[in-house]
C-alpha positions in Angstrom: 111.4 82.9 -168.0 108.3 83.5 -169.4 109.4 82.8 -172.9 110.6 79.8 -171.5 107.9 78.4 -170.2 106.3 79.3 -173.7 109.0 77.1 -175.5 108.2 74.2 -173.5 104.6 74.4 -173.8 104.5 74.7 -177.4 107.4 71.8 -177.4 105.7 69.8 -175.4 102.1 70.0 -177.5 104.6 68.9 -180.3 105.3 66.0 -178.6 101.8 64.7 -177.6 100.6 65.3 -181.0 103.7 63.4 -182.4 103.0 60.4 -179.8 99.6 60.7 -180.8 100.5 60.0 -184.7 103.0 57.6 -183.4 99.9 55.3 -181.8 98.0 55.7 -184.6 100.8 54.3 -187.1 101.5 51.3 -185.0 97.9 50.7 -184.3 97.6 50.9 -188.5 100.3 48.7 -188.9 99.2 46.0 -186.6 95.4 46.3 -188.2 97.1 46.2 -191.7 99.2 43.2 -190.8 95.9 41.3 -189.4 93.7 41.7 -193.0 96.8 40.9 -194.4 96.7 37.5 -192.6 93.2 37.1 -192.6 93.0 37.8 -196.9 95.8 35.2 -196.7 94.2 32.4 -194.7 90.9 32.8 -196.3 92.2 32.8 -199.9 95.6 31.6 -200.2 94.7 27.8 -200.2 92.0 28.1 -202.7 94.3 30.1 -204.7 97.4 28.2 -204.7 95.0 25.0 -205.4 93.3 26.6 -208.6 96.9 27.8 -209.7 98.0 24.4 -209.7 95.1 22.7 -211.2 95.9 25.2 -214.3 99.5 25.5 -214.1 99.7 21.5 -213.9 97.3 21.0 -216.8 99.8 22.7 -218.6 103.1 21.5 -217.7 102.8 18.4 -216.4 104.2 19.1 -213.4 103.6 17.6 -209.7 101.3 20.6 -207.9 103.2 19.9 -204.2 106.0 22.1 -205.5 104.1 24.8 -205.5 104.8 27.6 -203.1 102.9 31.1 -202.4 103.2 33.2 -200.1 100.7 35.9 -198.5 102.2 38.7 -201.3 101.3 36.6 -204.2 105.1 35.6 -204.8 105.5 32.1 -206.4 108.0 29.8 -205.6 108.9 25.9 -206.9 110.5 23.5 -204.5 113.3 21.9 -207.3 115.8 19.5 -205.6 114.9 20.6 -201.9 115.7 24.1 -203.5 112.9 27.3 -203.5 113.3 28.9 -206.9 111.5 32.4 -207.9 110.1 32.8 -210.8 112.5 34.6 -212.5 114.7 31.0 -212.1 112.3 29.9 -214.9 112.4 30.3 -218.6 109.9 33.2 -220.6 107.5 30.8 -221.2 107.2 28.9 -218.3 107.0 32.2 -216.2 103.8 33.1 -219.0 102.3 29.8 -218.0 102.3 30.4 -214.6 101.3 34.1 -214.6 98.4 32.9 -216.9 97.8 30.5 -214.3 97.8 32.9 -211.7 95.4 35.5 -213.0 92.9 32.5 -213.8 93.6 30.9 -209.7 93.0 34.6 -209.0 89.5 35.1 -210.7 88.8 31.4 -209.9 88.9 32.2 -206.0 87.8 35.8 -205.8 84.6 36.1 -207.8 81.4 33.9 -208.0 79.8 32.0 -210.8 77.1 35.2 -210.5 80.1 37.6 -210.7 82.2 36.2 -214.1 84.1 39.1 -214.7 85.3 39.1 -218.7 89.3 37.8 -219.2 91.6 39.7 -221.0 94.8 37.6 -222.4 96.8 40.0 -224.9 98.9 37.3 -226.3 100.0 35.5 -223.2 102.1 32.9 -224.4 104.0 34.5 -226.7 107.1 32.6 -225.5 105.9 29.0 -225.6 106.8 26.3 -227.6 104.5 24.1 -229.5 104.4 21.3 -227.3 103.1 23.9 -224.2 101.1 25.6 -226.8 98.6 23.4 -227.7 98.3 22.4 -224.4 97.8 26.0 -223.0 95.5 27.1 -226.0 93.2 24.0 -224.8 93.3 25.3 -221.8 91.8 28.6 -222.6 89.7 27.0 -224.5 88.5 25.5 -221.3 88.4 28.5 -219.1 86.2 30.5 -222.1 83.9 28.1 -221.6 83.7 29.1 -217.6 84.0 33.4 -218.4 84.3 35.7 -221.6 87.9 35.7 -222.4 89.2 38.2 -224.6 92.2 36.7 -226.6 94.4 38.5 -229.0 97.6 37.3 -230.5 100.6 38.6 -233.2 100.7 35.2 -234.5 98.5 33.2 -236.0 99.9 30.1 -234.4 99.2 30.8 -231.6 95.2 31.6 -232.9 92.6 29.6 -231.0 
């Protein structure tokens, strides 16, 4: 009986220290889900607007479609439809992950802060019509931070 008890004992210290763990997970989870809604009520509007003010520049598109959601996922409204990216051609998804990395910087860091832009070729895809536009429109965003712009092609030089 003895080892019995001993057996229970050391079960049941099991089982505190696993309930213990349990409430901390759950009480990690719900503080996890919180920042994630407070990062995405503080930032998402500014970010979905400065995404569309770059994304539209360049396409010519109505910003309204625009969807995102609180993982950074981007979605168009076509037709009363949500499409994904991947719905979208190679160089319209460049154009809009462009876009997104400039809406990104745009919202999260201060004039003061003007981190440097790296764009390794980012519209390698596009077709001249989209290209000028696009190349104007780093042209516009260098003149806000240092961008770093590097390309295969020379017609697609700045």
């Amino acid at each position: 009986i003895p080892i019995i008890e001993q057996e229970i004992e050391e079960i049941s210290e099991k089982v505190r220290v696993a309930q213990e763990e349990f409430t901390t997970v759950i009480k990690t989870m719900e503080y996890l889900e919180k920042a994630k809604n407070s990062l995405a009520s503080r930032y998402l509007g500014a970010i979905k607007e400065n995404f569309a003010d770059v994304f539209c520049k360049i396409t010519n598109s109505e910003s309204d479609a625009v969807k995102l959601d609180a993982k950074l996922a981007l979605k168009f409204e076509i037709d009363g439809t949500l499409r994904d990216m991947q719905y979208f051609s190679r160089g319209t998804r460049d154009i809009m992950d462009f876009a997104l990395r400039i809406a990104l910087i745009k919202t999260l860091f201060s004039k003061q802060e003007c981190p440097f832009i790296l764009l390794d070729d980012p519209f390698a895809s596009l077709d001249e019509k989209h290209l000028d536009i696009a190349k104007k429109c780093v042209r516009d965003v260098a003149g806000e931070y240092q961008v770093i712009y590097t390309v295969c092609n020379k017609d697609r030089e700045i």
